[in-house]
Each structure stands twice: as structure tokens, then as C-alpha cells.
N, C-alpha and C positions, 0 to 999 in steps of 0.2 A: 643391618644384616651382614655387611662385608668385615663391619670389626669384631661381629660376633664370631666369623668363619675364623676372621683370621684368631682370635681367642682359641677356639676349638686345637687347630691346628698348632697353636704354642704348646697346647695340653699334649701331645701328644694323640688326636686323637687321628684314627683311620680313617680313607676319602669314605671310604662304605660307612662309616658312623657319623662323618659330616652330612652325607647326602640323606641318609634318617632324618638327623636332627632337624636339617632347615624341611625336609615332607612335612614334621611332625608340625611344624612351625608353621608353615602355608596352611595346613589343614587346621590348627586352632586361630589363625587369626580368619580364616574362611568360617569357621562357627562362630566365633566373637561378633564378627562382623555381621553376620545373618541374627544372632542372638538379639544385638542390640537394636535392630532398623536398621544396620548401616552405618552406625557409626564408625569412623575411620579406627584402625587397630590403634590404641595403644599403650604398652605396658603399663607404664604409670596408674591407668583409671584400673587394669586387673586385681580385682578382690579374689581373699583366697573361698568365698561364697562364687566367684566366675569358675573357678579352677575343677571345684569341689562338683558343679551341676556340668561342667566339661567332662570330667570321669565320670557320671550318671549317665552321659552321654553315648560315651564308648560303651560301657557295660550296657544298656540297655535299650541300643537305639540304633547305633551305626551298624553296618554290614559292608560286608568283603565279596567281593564275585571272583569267583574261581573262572581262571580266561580259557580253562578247557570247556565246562561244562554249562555257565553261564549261572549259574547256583550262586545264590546270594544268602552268606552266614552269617552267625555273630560274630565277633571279633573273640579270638581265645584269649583267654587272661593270661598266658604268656604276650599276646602281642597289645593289650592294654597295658601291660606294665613296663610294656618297652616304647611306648609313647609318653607314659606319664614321666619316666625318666628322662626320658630325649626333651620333656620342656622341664621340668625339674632344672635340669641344666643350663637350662636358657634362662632362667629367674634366678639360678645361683652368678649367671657371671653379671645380669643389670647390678644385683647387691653387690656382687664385689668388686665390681667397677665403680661403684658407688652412682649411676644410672636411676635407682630408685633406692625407698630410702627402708622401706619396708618388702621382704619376700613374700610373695602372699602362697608361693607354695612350698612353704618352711613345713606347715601343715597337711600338705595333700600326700599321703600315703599311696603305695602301692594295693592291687588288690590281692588277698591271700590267693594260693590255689588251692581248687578243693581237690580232696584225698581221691585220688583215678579210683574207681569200681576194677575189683580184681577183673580180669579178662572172661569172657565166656566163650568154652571149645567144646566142642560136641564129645559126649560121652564115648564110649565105646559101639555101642548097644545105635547110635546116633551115628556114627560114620560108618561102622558097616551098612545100614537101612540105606544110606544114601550110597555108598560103591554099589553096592545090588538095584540100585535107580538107574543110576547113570551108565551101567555095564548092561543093562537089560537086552535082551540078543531081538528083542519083536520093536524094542525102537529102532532098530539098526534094519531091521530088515522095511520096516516102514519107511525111514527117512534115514537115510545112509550119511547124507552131506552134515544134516543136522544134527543125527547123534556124536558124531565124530567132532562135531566142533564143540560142545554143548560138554562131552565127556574131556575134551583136552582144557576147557577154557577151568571146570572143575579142579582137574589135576595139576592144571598149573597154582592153585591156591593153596589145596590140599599136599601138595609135595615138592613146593615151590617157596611158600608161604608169601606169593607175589602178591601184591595190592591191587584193588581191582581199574586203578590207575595207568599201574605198569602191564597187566594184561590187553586194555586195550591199547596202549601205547605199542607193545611189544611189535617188533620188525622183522620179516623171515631173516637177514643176512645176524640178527641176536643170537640165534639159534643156530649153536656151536657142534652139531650132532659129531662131525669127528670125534670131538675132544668130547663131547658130555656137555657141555654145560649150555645155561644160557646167562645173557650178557644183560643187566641191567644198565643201560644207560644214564639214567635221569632218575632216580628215586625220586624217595622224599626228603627235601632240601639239599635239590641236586647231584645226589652221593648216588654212586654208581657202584655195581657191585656185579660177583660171579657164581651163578647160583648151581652146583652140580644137579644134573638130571639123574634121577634114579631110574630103573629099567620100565617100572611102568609109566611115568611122565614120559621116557624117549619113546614108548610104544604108542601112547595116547595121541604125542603132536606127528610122528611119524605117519599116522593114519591120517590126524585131520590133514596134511601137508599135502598128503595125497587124494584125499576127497575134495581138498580146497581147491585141485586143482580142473577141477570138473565142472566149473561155472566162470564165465568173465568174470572178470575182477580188474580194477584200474586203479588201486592200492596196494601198495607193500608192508601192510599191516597184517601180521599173521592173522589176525580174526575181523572176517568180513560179514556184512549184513545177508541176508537172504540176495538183498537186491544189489548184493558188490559191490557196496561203497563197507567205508569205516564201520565198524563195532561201535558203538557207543558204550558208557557208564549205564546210562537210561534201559539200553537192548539188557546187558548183564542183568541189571536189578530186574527187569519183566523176566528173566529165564528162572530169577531166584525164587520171585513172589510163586513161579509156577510150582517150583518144587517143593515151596514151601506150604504150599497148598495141597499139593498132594502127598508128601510126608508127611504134614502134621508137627513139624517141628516149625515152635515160633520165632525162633531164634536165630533161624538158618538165615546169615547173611555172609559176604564174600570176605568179610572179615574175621568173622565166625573164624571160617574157613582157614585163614592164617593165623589166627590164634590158634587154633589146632596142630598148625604144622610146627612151632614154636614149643607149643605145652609137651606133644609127642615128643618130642627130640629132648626135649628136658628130660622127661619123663625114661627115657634111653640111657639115659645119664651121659647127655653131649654137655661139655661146658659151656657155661653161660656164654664166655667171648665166643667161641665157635657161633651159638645160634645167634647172640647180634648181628653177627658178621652178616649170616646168611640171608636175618632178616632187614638188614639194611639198619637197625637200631644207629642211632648216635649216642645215646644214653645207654647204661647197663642196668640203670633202674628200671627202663620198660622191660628190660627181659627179666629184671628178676619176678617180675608179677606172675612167671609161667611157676615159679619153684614153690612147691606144694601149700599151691593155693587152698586148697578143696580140707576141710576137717578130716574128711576120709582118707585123703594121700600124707597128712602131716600123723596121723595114727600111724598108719603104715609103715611110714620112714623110721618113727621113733620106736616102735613095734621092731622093724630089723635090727635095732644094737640088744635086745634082750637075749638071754642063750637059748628061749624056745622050753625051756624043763617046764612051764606052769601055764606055756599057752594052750593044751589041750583043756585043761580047768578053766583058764578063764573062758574056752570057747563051750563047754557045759553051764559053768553059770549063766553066761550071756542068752542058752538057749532055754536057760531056766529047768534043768535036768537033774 
């Protein structure tokens, strides 16, 4: 292992891609080793038939627990193919050390990725139904503490386009009300960002700030449980299932929700880098999935470069007139 490190390290390579490589390393000779009975790791005996039922392994078998929520996933074919790399490497330098005499994963392929599913954001017709849900004046006067948290934790999706991660992560001292904005600490894959508040988001958390403040609490987590501990992910998705039960839309999840803030602001005609920005994107491929997704908006777009002289006819043929 130490002349593999130090091999790495002649490569040029980063502590952060050293300390990958030897995980990826522990955790396939921890399968090999389980695979075989126990037999002691070692390269020499690896067939590229060990390597080939090792990637079977990852795609169909291993799981990841997320250390907020305890949720145990598949592994994404982004992080499959950054282990089969990370030992790829480790079998390129035995051969070119000359260590073993054959690679057995000259063969083992990476996995494709499959083509993302365009995004799905609530239609028009769809987010209005839900502002007129969650603005309801007989929930407020029912449950005042609840509507107000219930209608801000919404707004911060819908006009935030926050992930329902950073919602409940979210800290009163994030929340910049001088200045407008709030303060994303910790995204996803640790990128931090500043997200402006629009006047009905500052109206929403400005309410709940003030109804939050009408029950003990012994958290500095903007959204608290009934019983003043944490918000969870778990509480969120029961508030969704409920609405999603009494809208009637099957769709409605907090994702949904930030697909929508993304599409809308496309839709605006904000540029793509601006919405990355705002939605924390690392990639510009994920935001360009918002630009006229739908058959109906790529008509449309291609519909505005015409002069308009022949669209009253095609709108008679269409009606069949």
C-alpha cells in the first residue's frame, strides 16, 4: 500500500484523490475478502470475472446512508464510476510496475449514465391551486403557529428554489432581512450561496419569525417541530403527502417545488448562469433541462421569430373553421 501511495503521489495526484483511492481499496479487498471465505487479499489471484461481479456489486447491491437522515441509497452511477476508476488505477500501476503480469481490469468498463428525465414543475393552473392552499385565511385563523410555518417552509421552495435539505438545515442568524437575502451555508456538495428574497418570501418567513416566536424552542433552526425540537426531512414530506392529498396533484413534492422556481425564472428570460447561481447548480447542464422543455413552450419560442401575418389562419385551421 505505502508504494502504491507513494506512486500516486509521483502522479501528481491530490491528498483528496489519494485518500479515495486507498477507501476504494479497503472496501474492495473488504468484498474480496468476504466473497471468497476469507481468503487473505491478493492481487495476483484477481480475475477480471472478481472485478466484473465487484461492479454488479455496486450497481445492485451496495448502499450509501445519508448521516442527516439515516436513509440508506443506491450508489449513483456517478459515484460507481468513481470507484471503478479509483481501482482501475490501482491495477494500472501493479502492471506497470510489473507486480502482476496480466490486468484483469484492462476490461472492466465504466457504467453509462442514463439520459436525466426532463424535470417536472407545476404548471400554471398547479401553482396557483397550491398559493390559494397555503394562503387560506380559515387555516390561519385555525392554527396561526402552523399556517405560518407551513406557508413559509412552501415559499422558501417556491421563491427560493431551496432543497428541502437546506430548509431544514436553515438558521435564524441565515436570514439576512436587512439586506434581503438568505445565506446558504452548506448546499449540495458543500457550495454555499446567496439567495435574494423576493417581498412575498420576506413577508412569509417575517410572519413565521414571529409566530415561531410564541412557543419554547431550544433550537436555532428556523423551522421547528410542534413539540420545539428540529424540523425534520421526514415532518416536510408528511406536510407534502398532506397537500398532496388534498390537491390532488400527484406530483407535488419539495422538489417539484424547486424545479418550478428554476423553470419560472427561465421562463422570465433570467440567464441560465444567473439561475445556476441562485440554484446552487455546479453544472449548466442541469439548468439547461429548465429551457423549453415542454413541446408546448419550444412551439411557442419558435412561433415568436415568425412576423405574425399567417398566425390568425393557422389559428382557424387549427380550430378547423
Amino acid at each position: 500500500m505505502e508504494k502504491y501511495i507513494h506512486w500516486l503521489q509521483q502522479q501528481g495526484k491530490s491528498e483528496h484523490t489519494i485518500r479515495r483511492y486507498k477507501t476504494v481499496l479497503k472496501e474492495f479487498q473488504q468484498w474480496y475478502e468476504g466473497m471468497t471465505g476469507g481468503v487473505p487479499f491478493d492481487p495476483k489471484n484477481v480475475s477480471a470475472i472478481d472485478l466484473q461481479d465487484w461492479k454488479n456489486y455496486l450497481i445492485n447491491i451496495a448502499r450509501i446512508e445519508n448521516p442527516k437522515t439515516g436513509e440508506r441509497k443506491k450508489l449513483t452511477i456517478s459515484t460507481v464510476n468513481n470507484k471503478i476508476e479509483s481501482l482501475k488505477a490501482y491495477f494500472r500501476y501493479l502492471y506497470d510496475t510489473g507486480i502482476i503480469k496480466n490486468n484483469p481490469a484492462s476490461s472492466l468498463s465504466v457504467q453509462k449514465q442514463q439520459t436525466p428525465l426532463s424535470p417536472r414543475w407545476l404548471e400554471r393552473v398547479e401553482k396557483n391551486k397550491l398559493l390559494h392552499y397555503i394562503d387560506d385565511k380559515e387555516k390561519q385563523k385555525k392554527n396561526p403557529w402552523r399556517y405560518a410555518r407551513n406557508r413559509a417552509i412552501i415559499y422558501c421552495m417556491l421563491h427560493a428554489g431551496m432543497r428541502v435539505s437546506e430548509v431544514v438545515e436553515l438558521e435564524l442568524e441565515d436570514i439576512d432581512f436587512a439586506n434581503g437575502y438568505i445565506n446558504i451555508r452548506d448546499g449540495k456538495g458543500g457550495k454555499a450561496r446567496r439567495i435574494p428574497m423576493n417581498s412575498d418570501l420576506k413577508h412569509a418567513l417575517s410572519l413565521w419569525i414571529s409566530e415561531r416566536k410564541t412557543k419554547e424552542t431550544n433550537t436555532n433552526k428556523v423551522f421547528v417541530s410542534q413539540k420545539g425540537g428540529n424540523l425534520t426531512i421526514s415532518g416536510v414530506n408528511n406536510l407534502f403527502n398532506k397537500i398532496r392529498h388534498d390537491l390532488k396533484i400527484e406530483e407535488l413534492t419539495p422538489h417539484v417545488l424547486r424545479h418550478t422556481f428554476c423553470h419560472d425564472l427561465i421562463e422570465k428570460g433570467f440567464p441560465i448562469t444567473y439561475v445556476a447561481d441562485l440554484a446552487g447548480h455546479s453544472d449548466l447542464d442541469t439548468t439547461r433541462r429548465y429551457v423549453a422543455t415542454s413541446d408546448k413552450e419550444m412551439k411557442i419560442a419558435v412561433e415568436s421569430l415568425s412576423s405574425g401575418r399567417y398566425r390568425q389562419t393557422e389559428n382557424k385551421k387549427n380550430k378547423g373553421e
